[in-house]
C-alpha positions as CSV (number, residue, x, y, z in Angstrom):
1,X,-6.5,-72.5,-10.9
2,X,-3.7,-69.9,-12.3
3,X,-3.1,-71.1,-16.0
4,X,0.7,-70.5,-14.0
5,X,0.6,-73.1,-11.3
6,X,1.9,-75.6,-13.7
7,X,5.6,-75.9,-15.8
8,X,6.0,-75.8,-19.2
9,X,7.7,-78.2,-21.1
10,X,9.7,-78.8,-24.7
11,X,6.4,-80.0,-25.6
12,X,3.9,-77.2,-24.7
13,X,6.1,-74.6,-25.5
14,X,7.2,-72.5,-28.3
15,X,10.0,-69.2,-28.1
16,X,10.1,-66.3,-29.9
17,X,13.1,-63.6,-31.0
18,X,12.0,-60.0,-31.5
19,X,14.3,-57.6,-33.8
20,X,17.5,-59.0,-32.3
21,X,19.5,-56.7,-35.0
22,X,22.2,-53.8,-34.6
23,X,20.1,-51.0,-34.9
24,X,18.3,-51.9,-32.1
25,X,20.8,-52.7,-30.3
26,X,22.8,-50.0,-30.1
27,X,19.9,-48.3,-28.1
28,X,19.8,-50.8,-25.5
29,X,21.0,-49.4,-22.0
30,X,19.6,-51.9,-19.5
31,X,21.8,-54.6,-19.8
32,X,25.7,-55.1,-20.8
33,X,25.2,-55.7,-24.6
34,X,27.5,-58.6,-24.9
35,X,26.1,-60.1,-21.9
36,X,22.9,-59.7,-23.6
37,X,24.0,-61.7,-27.0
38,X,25.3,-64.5,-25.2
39,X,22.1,-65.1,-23.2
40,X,20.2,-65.2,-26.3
41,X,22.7,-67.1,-27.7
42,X,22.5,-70.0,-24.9
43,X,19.0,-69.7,-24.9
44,X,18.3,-70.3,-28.6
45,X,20.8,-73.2,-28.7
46,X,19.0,-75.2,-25.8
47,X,15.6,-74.1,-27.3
48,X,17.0,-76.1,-30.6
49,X,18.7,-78.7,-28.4
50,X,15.0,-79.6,-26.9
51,X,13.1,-79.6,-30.4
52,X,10.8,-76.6,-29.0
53,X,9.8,-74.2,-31.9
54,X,11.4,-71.3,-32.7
55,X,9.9,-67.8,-34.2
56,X,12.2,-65.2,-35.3
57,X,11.2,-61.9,-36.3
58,X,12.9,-58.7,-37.6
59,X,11.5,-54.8,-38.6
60,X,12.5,-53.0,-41.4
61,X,15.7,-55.2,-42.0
62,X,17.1,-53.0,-44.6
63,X,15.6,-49.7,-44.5
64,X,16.8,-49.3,-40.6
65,X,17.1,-52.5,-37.9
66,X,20.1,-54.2,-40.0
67,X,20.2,-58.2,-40.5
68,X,19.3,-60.3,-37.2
69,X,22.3,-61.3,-35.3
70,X,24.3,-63.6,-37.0
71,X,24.8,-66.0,-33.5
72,X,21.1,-66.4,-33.6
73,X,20.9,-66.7,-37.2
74,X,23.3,-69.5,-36.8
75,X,21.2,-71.3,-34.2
76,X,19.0,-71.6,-37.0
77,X,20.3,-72.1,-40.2
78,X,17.9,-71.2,-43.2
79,X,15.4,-70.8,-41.0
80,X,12.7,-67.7,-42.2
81,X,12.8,-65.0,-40.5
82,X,9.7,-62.9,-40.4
83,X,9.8,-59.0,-41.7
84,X,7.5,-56.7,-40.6
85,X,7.1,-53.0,-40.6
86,X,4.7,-52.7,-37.6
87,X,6.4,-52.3,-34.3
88,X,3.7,-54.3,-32.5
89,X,4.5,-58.2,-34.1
90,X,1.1,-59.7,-33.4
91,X,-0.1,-56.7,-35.9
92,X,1.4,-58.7,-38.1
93,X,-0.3,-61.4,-39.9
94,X,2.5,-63.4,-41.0
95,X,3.8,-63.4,-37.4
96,X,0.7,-64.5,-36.2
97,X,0.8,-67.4,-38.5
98,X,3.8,-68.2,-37.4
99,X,3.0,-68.4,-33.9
100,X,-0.3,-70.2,-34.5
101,X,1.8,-73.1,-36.7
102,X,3.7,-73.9,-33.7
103,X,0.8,-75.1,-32.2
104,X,1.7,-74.2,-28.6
105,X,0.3,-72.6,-26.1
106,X,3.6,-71.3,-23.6
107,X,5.2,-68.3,-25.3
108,X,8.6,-68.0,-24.3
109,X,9.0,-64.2,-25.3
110,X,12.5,-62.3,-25.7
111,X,13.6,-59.3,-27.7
112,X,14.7,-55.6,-28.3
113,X,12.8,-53.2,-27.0
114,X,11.4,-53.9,-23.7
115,X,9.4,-51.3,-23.5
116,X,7.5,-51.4,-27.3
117,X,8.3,-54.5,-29.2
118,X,8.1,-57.3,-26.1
119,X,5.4,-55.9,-24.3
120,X,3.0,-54.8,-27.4
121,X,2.5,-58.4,-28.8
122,X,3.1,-59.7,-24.8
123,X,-0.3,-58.0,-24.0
124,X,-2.3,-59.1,-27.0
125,X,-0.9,-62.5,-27.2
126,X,-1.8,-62.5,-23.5
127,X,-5.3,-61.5,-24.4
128,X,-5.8,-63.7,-27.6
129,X,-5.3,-66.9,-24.6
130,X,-1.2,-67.5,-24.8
131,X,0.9,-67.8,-21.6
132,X,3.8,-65.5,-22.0
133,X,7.2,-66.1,-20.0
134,X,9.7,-63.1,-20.7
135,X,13.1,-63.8,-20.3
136,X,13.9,-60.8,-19.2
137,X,17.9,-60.7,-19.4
138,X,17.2,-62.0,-22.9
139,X,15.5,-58.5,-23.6
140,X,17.2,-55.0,-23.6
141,X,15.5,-51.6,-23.3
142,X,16.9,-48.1,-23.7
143,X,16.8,-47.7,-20.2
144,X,16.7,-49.7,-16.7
145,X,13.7,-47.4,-16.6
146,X,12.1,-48.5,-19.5
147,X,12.7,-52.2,-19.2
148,X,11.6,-52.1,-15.5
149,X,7.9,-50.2,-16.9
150,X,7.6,-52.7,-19.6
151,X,8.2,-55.7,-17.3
152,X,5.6,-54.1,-14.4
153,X,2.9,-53.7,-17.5
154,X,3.3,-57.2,-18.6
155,X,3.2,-58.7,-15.2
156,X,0.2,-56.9,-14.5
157,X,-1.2,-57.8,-17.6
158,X,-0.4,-61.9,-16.9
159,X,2.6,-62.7,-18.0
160,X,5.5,-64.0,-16.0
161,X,9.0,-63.1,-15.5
162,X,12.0,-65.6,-16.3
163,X,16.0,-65.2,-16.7
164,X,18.2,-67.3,-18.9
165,X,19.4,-70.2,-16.8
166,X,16.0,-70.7,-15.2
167,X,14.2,-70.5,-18.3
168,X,16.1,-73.0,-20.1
169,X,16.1,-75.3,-17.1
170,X,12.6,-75.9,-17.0
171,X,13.2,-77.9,-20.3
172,X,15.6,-80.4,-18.7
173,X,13.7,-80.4,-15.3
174,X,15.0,-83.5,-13.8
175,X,18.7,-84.9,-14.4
176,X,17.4,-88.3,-14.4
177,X,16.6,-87.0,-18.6
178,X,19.4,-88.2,-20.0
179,X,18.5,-87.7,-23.6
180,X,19.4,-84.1,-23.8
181,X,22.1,-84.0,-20.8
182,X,25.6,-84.2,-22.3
183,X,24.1,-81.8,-24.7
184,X,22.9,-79.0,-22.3
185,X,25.7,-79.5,-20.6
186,X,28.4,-78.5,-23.6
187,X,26.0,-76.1,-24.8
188,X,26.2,-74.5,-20.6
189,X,30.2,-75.1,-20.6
190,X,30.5,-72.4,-23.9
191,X,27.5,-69.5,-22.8
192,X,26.1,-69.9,-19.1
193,X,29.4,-68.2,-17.7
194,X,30.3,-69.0,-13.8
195,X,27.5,-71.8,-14.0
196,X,29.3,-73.2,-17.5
197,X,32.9,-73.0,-15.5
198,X,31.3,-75.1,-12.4
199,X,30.6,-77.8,-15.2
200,X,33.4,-77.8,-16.5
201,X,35.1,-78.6,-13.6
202,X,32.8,-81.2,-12.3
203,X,32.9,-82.8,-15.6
204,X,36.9,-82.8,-15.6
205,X,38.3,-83.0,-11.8
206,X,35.5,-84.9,-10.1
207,X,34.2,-87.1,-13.4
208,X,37.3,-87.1,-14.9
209,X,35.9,-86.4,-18.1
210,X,38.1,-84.8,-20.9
211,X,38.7,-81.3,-21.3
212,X,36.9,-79.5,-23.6
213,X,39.7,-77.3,-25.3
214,X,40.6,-78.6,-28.2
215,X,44.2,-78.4,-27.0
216,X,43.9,-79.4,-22.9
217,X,46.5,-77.8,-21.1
218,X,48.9,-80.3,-20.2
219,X,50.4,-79.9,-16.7
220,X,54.1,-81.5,-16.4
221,X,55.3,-83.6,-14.0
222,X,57.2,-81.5,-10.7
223,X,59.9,-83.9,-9.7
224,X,59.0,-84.9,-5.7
225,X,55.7,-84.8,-6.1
């Protein structure tokens, strides 16, 4: 049996965020930047949302990469990054700690570059016995080139391709869950774009929920109707 033929869970899994920080990504080319932050963005909130354990990562912070994003660093508050110099993470022994202590087996992967600093670790975690998911439109690479080789050579090596929404929907699963719902759903309304505007509405014209500007419009009265 494929170690694949089977979900992961908030339980089972862990995520990880590689050198999300300006230097590197000012060379990414595969993927509209801002588009790119947000996705992470969403993706880190949920993972926090659902308890699943988070490692962040960063290379050469002051010498050349610049300070991790400060949405992500927000996510997490006070949270350690780890600082390497090797552009391969699982060379790193700190990192490795890190992603032992979470005790999980499911990597959910993300980061900057594609093509080096994703599919490096990807390949050896692969080979140490993880199961790597790569959210792929949480990743950028300095080409659509280079982030299409580096997804081929981690699929062929075993891991598995993921995007955003479908990544962070395999927490929820089933909308019977109600213990993270109204959660997901404010966290979708702010950074999962036409998806998080189709809950919006639902929540407001159908469920007749409040809006959730801080100032609703208010629509006045038309005399005759």
């Amino acid at each position: 049996m494929s170690q694949y033929q089977k979900l992961y869970t908030a339980q089972d899994s862990a995520i990880v965020f590689i050198d999300h920080q300006p230097q590197m990504t000012f060379g990414v080319a595969n993927i509209d930047r801002s588009t790119l932050i947000n996705n992470v963005t969403l993706l880190a909130e949920v993972a926090k949302e659902f308890n699943v354990p988070a490692v962040l990562t960063a290379v050469e912070t002051e010498s050349f990469s610049g300070y991790v994003w400060p949405q992500l660093l927000d996510v997490f508050p006070g949270q350690q990054v780890v600082e390497r110099s090797s552009m391969n993470s699982w060379d790193d022994a700190g990192f490795r700690k890190a992603i032992e202590a979470t005790g999980r087996k499911n990597i959910i992967m993300t980061g900057l570059w594609t093509e080096v600093c994703v599919t490096w670790p990807t390949i050896e975690m692969l080979g140490a016995g993880y199961n790597v998911y790569v959210v792929e439109d949480c990743c950028g690479a300095t080409s659509p080139a280079a982030q299409e080789a580096g997804l081929s050579r981690m699929v062929q090596a075993g891991a598995v391709r993921l995007t955003t929404i479908a990544a962070l929907l395999e927490w929820q699963r089933d909308w019977k869950n109600k213990e993270h719902y109204h959660a997901l759903m404010g966290i979708l309304k702010q950074h999962a774009g036409a998806y998080g505007s189709g809950v919006e509405y639902a929540y407001t014209m159908v469920h007749h929920a409040p809006q959730s500007a801080q100032k609703p419009q208010i629509v006045p009265n038309k005399a005759g109707h």
